[in-house]
C-alpha positions in Angstrom: 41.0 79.0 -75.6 39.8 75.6 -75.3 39.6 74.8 -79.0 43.1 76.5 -79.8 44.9 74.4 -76.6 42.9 71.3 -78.1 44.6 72.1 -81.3 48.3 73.3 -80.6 48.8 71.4 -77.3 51.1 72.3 -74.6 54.4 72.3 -77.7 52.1 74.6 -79.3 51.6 77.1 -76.6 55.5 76.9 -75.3 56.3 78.0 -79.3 54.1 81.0 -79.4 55.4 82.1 -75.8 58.8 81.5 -77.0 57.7 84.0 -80.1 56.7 86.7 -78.2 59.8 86.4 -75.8 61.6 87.1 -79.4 60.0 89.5 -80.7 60.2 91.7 -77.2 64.0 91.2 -77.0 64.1 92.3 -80.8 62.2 95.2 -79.8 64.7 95.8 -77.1 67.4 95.3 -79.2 66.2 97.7 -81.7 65.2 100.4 -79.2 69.2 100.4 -77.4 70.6 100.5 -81.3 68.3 103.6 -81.8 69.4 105.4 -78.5 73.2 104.4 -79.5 72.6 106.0 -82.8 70.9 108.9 -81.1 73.7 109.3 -79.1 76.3 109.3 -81.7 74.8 111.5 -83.7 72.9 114.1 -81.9 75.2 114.7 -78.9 78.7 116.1 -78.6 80.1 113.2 -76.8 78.7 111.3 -80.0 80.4 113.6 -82.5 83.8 113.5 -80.9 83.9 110.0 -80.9 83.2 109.4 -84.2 85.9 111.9 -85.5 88.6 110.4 -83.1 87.4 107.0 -84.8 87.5 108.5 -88.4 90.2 110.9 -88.4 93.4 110.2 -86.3 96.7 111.7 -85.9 97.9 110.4 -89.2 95.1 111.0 -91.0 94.6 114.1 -90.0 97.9 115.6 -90.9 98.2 113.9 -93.9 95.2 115.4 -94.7 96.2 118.7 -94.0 99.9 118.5 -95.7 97.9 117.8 -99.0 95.7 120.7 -98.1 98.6 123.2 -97.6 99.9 122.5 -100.9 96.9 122.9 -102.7 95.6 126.5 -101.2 99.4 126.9 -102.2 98.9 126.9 -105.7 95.0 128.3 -106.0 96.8 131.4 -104.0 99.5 131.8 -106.3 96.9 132.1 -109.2 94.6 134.2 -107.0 97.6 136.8 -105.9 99.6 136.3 -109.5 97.7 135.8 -112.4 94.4 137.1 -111.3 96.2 140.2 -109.6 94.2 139.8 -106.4 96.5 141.1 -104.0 94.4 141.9 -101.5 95.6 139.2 -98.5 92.9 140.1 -96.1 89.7 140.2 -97.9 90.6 136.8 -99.4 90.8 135.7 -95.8 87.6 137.0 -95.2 86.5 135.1 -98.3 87.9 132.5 -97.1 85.7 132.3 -93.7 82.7 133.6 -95.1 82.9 130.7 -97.7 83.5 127.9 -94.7 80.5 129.2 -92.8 78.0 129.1 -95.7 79.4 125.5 -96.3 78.6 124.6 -92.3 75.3 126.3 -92.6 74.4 123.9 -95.3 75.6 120.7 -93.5 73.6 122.4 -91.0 71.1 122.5 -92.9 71.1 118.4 -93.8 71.6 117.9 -90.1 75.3 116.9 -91.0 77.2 119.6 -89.2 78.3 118.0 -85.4 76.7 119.0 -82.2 78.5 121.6 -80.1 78.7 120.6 -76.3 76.2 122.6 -74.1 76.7 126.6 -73.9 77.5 126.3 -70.3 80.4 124.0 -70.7 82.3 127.0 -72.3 82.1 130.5 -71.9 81.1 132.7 -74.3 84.1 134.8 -73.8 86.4 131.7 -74.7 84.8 131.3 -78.1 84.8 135.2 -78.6 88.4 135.4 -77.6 89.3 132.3 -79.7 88.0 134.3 -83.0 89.6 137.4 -82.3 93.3 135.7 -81.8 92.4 133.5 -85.1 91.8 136.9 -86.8 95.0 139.1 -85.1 96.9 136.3 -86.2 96.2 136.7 -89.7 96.5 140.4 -90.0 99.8 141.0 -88.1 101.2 138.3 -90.5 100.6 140.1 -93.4 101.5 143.2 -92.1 105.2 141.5 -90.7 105.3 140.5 -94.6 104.6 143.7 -95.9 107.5 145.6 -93.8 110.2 142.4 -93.3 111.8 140.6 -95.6 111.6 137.0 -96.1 114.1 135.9 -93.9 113.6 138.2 -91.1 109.3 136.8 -91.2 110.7 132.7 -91.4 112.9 133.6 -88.2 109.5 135.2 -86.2 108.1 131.6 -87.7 110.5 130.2 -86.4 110.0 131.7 -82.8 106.8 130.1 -82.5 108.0 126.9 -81.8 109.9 127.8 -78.2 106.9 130.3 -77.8 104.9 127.2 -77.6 106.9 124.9 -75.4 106.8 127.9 -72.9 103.5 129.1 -73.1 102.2 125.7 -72.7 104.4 125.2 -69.5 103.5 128.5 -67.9 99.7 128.1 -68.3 99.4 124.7 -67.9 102.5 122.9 -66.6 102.8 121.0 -69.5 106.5 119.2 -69.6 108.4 118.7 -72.7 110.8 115.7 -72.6 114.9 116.9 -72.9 114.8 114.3 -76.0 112.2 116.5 -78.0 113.6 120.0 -76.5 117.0 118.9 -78.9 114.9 117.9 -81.7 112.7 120.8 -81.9 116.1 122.9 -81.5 118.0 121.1 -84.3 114.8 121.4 -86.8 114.6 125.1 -85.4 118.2 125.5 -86.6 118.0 123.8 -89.6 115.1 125.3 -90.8 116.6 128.7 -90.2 119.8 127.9 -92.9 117.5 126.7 -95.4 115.1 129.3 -95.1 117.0 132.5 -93.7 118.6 134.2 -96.5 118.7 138.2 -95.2 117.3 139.6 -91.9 116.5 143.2 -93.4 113.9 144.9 -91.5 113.0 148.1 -90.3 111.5 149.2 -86.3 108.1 149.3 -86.9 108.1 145.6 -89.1 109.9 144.2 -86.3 107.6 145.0 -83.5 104.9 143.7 -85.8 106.9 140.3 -86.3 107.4 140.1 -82.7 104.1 140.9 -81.9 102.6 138.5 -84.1 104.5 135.5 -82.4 102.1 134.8 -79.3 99.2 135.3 -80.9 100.1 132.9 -83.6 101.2 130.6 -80.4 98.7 130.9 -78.4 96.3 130.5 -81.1 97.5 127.0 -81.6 97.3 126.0 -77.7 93.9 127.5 -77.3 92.3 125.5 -80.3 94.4 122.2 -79.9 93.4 122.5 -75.9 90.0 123.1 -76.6 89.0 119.9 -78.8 91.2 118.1 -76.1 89.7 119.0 -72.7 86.4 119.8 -73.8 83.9 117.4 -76.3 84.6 119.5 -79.2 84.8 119.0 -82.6 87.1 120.9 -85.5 83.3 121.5 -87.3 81.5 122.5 -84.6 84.2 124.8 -83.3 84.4 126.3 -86.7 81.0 127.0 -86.7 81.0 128.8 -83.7 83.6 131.0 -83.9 83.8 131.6 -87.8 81.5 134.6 -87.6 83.5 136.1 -85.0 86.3 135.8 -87.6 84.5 137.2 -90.1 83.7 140.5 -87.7 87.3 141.0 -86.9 88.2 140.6 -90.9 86.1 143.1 -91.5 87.6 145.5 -89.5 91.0 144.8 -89.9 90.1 144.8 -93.8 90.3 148.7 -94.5 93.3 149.0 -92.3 95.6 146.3 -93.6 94.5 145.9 -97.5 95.6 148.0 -99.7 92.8 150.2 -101.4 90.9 149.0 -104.4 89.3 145.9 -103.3 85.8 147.3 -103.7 86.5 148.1 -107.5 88.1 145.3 -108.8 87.3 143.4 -111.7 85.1 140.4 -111.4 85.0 138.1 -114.4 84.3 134.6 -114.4 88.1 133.6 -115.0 88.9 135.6 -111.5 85.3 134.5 -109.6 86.7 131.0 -110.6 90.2 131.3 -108.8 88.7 133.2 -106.1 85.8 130.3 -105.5 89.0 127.3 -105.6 90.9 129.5 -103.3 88.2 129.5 -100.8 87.3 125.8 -101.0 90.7 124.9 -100.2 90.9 127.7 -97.6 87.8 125.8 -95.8 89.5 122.3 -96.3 92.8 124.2 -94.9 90.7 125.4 -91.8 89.4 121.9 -91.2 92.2 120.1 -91.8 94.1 122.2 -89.6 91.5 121.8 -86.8 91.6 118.0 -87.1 95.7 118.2 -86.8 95.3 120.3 -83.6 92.5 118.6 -82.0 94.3 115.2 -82.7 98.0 115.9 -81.8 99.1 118.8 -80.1 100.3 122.7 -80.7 104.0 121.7 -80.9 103.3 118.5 -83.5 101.4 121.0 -85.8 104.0 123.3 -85.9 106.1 121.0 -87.0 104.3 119.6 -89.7 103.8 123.5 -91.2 108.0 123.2 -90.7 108.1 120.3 -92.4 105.9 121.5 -95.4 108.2 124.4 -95.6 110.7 122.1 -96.2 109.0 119.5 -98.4 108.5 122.3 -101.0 111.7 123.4 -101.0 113.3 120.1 -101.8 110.6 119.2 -104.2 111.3 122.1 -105.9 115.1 121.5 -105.9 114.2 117.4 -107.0 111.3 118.3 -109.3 111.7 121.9 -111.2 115.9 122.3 -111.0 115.4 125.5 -108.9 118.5 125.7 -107.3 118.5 127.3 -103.9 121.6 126.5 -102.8 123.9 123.8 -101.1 123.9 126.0 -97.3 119.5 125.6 -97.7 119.4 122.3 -98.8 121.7 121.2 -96.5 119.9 123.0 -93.7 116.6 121.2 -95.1 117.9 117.9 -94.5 118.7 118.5 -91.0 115.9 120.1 -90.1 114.0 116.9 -92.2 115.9 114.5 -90.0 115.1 116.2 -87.0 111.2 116.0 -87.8 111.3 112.5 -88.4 113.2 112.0 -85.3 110.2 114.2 -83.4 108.0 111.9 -85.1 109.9 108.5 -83.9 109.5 110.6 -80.4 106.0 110.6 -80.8 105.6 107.7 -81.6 107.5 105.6 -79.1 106.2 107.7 -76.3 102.5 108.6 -74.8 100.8 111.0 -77.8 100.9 114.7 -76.6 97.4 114.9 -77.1 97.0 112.9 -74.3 97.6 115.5 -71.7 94.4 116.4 -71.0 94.7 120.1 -69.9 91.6 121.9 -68.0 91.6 125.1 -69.4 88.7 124.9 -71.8 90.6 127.1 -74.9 91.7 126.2 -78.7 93.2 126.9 -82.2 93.0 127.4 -85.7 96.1 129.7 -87.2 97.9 130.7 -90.2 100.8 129.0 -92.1 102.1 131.8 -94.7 104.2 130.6 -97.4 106.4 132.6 -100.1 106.9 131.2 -103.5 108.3 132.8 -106.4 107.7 135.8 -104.9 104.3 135.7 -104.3 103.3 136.2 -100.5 100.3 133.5 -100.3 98.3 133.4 -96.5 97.2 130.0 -95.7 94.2 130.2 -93.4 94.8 127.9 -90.6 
C-alpha cells in the first residue's frame, strides 16, 4: 500500500473511494429496478396496474365497440353463407379458441398473474362460469321462441335489473340525474328497436328468466376486477374452462341436431377460425369495459352499438327502417351521450369499490338481416 499511496496520493485514494461508493449505489439502483420489474410483472398487484395504466375507460370501450361490430359481420358469414347455424357450439368454439390463445401467452410467460387462491373462493370462480354460460344459452333459446321485439324489450330489462340488483346486494346508489337518462335511452331504444311483441308462454319465461342472469353476470365480473386485484386475462383464464364444461352440456340440449356431421372445408374452417378470434377479442374487450367502468356503463355502450348500427345502416346502405325508429334512435343517442357527460363530470362508477369479491363477462346478441348472431361477451 505504501508504493500505490506514494503514487496516487491522498486525491488519488478519495477518487477510488468515491468509485466504489458509485458503483454500490448503481448496484442498489439496479437491484430496486429489478424488484419493481418483478413486481409488475410477476404479481397481481403488478398486472392490474399496468392494465389500468394501458387500457382505461375509453380505451377499453372503444375497443370493444370496434370488436362488437366485427364478430358482427364474421357471424353473419359463419350463420349465413357458411350455413353454421348452430349458436351454441360456436360459443363453445368461441371459448375453447380464447383458452388455447391464454395457454400460449401462458406459455411465453405473457398471460397476467391471478391474485392468490385464497383471496377468492373457488366457488366464486365456479359460479362466475356457470352464469357466463346460462346466459348464453337462455338467450338463444328466448330468440328461438320470441320475436325480435319481444327479445330487445327483455334487453331492455337489464338495464333497471342492474340498477337494482346492484342496490340490493351492495347499496350501490344511482344519482336521480342518471335514473332519467337511463329511462329515456330505455325508452328510446324500445321505439327504435320494438317493432312486434309476439311471443308464446314458454319463450317468455325464457326471456324473463334470462334477464338476471344476463345482470348479474355483468355485476359479478365488473365487481370482481374492481374489489379484487384482478385482471380481464387472468380472470378469463380461470373461468374459461368452466365455460367450456357448461357449453358442453347445454350443447345437445339447445343446438339443433347436425353439428357433429357438418361439412368442414377450408372456406367454412376459415369463417369459423375469424369468428372465434374476434369472439376472444369480444371476450376481452368486454372484460376490460367492465373491469374499467361499471355494469350499468357497459350496458349502455351494447345500447348504444345497437343504435350505431341502425343509423349507419340508415346513413350508409339506404335501409330504411322507418321515421318512429330512427327517431327513437336519436333519443335514445342523446340520452347516452348525456350518461356519458354524467360520467364524466361526476366520480367514475368504477370507483365504488364494492366488497363482494364477484364479476362478469356476458352476451350482447344482435339481429341483422335476419340472421340471429350471439356475441360472446
Amino acid at each position: 500500500m505504501g508504493v500505490l499511496d506514494s503514487i496516487l496520493g491522498k486525491n488519488g485514494r478519495r477518487f477510488i473511494k468515491r468509485k466504489d461508493s458509485d458503483a454500490g449505489e448503481q448496484g442498489r439502483a439496479l437491484e430496486e429496478l429489478r424488484g419493481m420489474l418483478y413486481n409488475e410483472m410477476n404479481t397481481s398487484e403488478g398486472a392490474k396496474r399496468q392494465q389500468q395504466k394501458m387500457c382505461g375507460p375509453f380505451v377499453a370501450m372503444s375497443f370493444n365497440f370496434a370488436v362488437a361490430v366485427g364478430i358482427i359481420m364474421a357471424n353473419k358469414v359463419v350463420m349465413g353463407k357458411v350455413g353454421f347455424n348452430y349458436p351454441i357450439a360456436l360459443s363453445l368454439i368461441h371459448y375453447a379458441a380464447a383458452w388455447l390463445l391464454m395457454l400460449i401467452l401462458r406459455a411465453f410467460s405473457l398471460l397476467p398473474v391471478a391474485p392468490p387462491s385464497k383471496s377468492t373462493p373457488f366457488s366464486s370462480l365456479f359460479a362466475l362460469g356457470a352464469v357466463m354460460s346460462l346466459s348464453t344459452g337462455l338467450a338463444n333459446i328466448s330468440l328461438q321462441h320470441n320475436s325480435v321485439g319481444f327479445y330487445q324489450m327483455a334487453k331492455i330489462a337489464v338495464t333497471p335489473t342492474i340498477v337494482l340488483a346492484e342496490f340490493i346486494l351492495f347499496t350501490k346508489k344511482v344519482s336521480f340525474q342518471k335514473v332519467v337518462t337511463l329511462a329515456i335511452v330505455s325508452i328510446g331504444l324500445a321505439v327504435a328497436t320494438v317493432t312486434d311483441l309476439e311471443f308464446n308462454l314458454f319463450g317468455a319465461c325464457v326471456a324473463l328468466a334470462w334477464i338476471i342472469p344476463s345482470a348479474i353476470n355483468k355485476i359479478l365480473w365488473s365487481n370482481m376486477q374492481q374489489s379484487a386485484n384482478w385482471t380481464a386475462l387472468a380472470l378469463m383464464w380461470k373461468t374459461t374452462p368452466i365455460t367450456i364444461f357448461f357449453f358442453m352440456a347445454l350443447m345437445p340440449l339447445l343446438d339443433p341436431p347436425g353439428v357433429l356431421t357438418f361439412n368442414w372445408d377450408l372456406n367454412s374452417t376459415f369463417a369459423v377460425f375469424i369468428s372465434a378470434l374476434f369472439g376472444f377479442l369480444l371476450q376481452w374487450s368486454g372484460a376490460l369495459a367492465l373491469g374499467a367502468t361499471s355494469a350499468t356503463s357497459h350496458v349502455v355502450l351494447g345500447q348504444f352499438k345497437t343504435v350505431v348500427i341502425m343509423l349507419g345502416g340508415y346513413l350508409l346502405f339506404k335501409s330504411d327502417p322507418g321515421l318512429v325508429s330512427l327517431f327513437g334512435a336519436l333519443i335514445a343517442l342523446c340520452g347516452m351521450s348525456f350518461y356519458t357527460y354524467l360520467n364524466l363530470r361526476g366520480p367514475n362508477e368504477s370507483a365504488t369499490v364494492i366488497k363482494s369479491p364477484k364479476p362478469k363477462s356476458g352476451e350482447d346478441e344482435k339481429e341483422s338481416d335476419g340472421i340471429k348472431t350471439v356475441d360472446s361477451v
